[in-house]
TORDREN-362193 format. One record per residue (C-alpha): x, y, z. Coordinates in steps of 0.5 Angstrom, whole numbers, plus 500, padded with zeros to 3 digits. Example, Ala and Ser with C-alpha at 12.3 -4.5 7.8 and 13.67 -1.06 7.14 Angstrom:
BEGIN
525491516/527498514/
This chain:
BEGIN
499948253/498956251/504954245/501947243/493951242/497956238/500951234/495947232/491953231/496956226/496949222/488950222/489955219/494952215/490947212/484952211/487956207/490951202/483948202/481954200/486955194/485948191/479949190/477957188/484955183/484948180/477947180/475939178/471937171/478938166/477930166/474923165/474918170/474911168/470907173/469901169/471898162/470890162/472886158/469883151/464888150/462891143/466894139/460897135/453899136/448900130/445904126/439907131/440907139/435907145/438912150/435913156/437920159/436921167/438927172/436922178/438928183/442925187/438921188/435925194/430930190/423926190/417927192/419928200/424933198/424942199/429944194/431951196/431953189/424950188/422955193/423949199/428950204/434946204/439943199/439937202/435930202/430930207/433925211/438918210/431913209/429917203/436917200/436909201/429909197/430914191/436910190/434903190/428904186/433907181/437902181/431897179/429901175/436902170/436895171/429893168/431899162/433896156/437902153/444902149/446908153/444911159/446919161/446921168/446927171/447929178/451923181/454924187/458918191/458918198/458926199/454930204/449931198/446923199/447923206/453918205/450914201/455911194/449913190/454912184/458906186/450902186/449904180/456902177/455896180/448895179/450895171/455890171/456889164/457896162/462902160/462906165/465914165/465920170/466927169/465932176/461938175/462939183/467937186/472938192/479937193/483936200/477936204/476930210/471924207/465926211/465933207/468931201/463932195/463927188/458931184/457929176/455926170/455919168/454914162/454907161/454904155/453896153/459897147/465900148/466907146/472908139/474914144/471920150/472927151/471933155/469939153/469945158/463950158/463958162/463956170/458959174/461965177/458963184/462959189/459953194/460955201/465961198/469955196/467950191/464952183/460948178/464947172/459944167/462941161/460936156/462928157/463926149/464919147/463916140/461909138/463906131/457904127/457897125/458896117/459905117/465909117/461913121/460914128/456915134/457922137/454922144/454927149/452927156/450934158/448937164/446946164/446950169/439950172/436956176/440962173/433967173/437972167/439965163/447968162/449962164/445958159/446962153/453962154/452955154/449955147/
């Protein structure tokens, strides 16, 4: 017994050690996730856009919630019921929106940050006849589902883009729980412009917030 404690303890430890250096050494962000691209869309947009751009907080930051770097307590939702709720108004709202394009920031899928909620597949699904591309700012790697963590930007457009591209910014130096670093970076995509040799050039930002020297920030610029 004492030989089978002991090996499932070294490959405890094992495992840790790999997690740990997956994500202090291949952090995520280096590149853009198709989610959905359906057939028969636009192949050019016009000379002006409507574009909505939204943090919807991972749709766990409302009213209820006591965000620590708001002077709050937690980092997470108040609880799974207000999570259900911010994401279903967000879902009717975007449904309701008329825009070209909408940039989203702070979408999680099915991560402890949305108490398991697939905040980004609800809203994929809820925009069924638009591109859909993902870049991570936070995510995790060789972690079980109930930990694992999809964090990051999103946009959705009613045309479908001539090309995307990532563009990574400085990391903040600072590690999540000792393991996982934000890595901010721009989500680009560019849409021909009918009847102009021009494009659109479209870019889906998330900065680093709370960063009370702005060092961060300014590296950004």
């Amino acid at each position: 017994m004492a030989g089978i404690v002991a090996t499932m303890l070294v490959l405890a430890l094992a495992y840790l050690g790999v997690v740990l250096w997956l994500n202090r050494s291949h952090p995520p962000g280096d590149n853009i996730s198709v989610l959905k691209q359906p057939s028969g869309l636009a192949q050019h947009v016009g000379a002006s856009l409507d574009i909505t751009v939204w943090n919807i907080g991972y749709a766990g930051l409302g009213r209820l919630s006591d965000f620590v770097t708001d002077g709050g307590k937690s980092r997470f939702p108040p609880s799974s019921k207000a999570v259900k709720n911010n994401l279903n108004a967000i879902v009717e709202k975007l449904s309701k929106t008329r825009a070209d394009i909408f940039l989203l920031q702070e979408v999680s899928d099915s991560s402890p940050l949305s108490f398991w909620h697939p905040v980004r597949t609800r809203i994929v699904e809820s925009l069924p006849h638009r591109t859909a591309f993902f870049r991570s700012d936070i995510s995790s790697r060789g972690l079980p589902w109930p930990l694992r963590i999809v964090h990051g930007t999103l946009t959705l457009s009613n045309a479908a883009p001539t090309s995307t591209q990532m563009v990574k910014l400085p990391a903040e130096p600072a590690f999540l729980g000792g393991i996982i670093k934000r890595n901010y970076g721009l989500l680009v995509t560019r849409f021909a412009i009918a009847d102009s040799p021009a494009n659109w050039v479209i870019v889906n930002l998330h900065l680093a917030a709370f960063d009370p020297e702005g060092e961060i920030g300014r590296a950004h610029v």
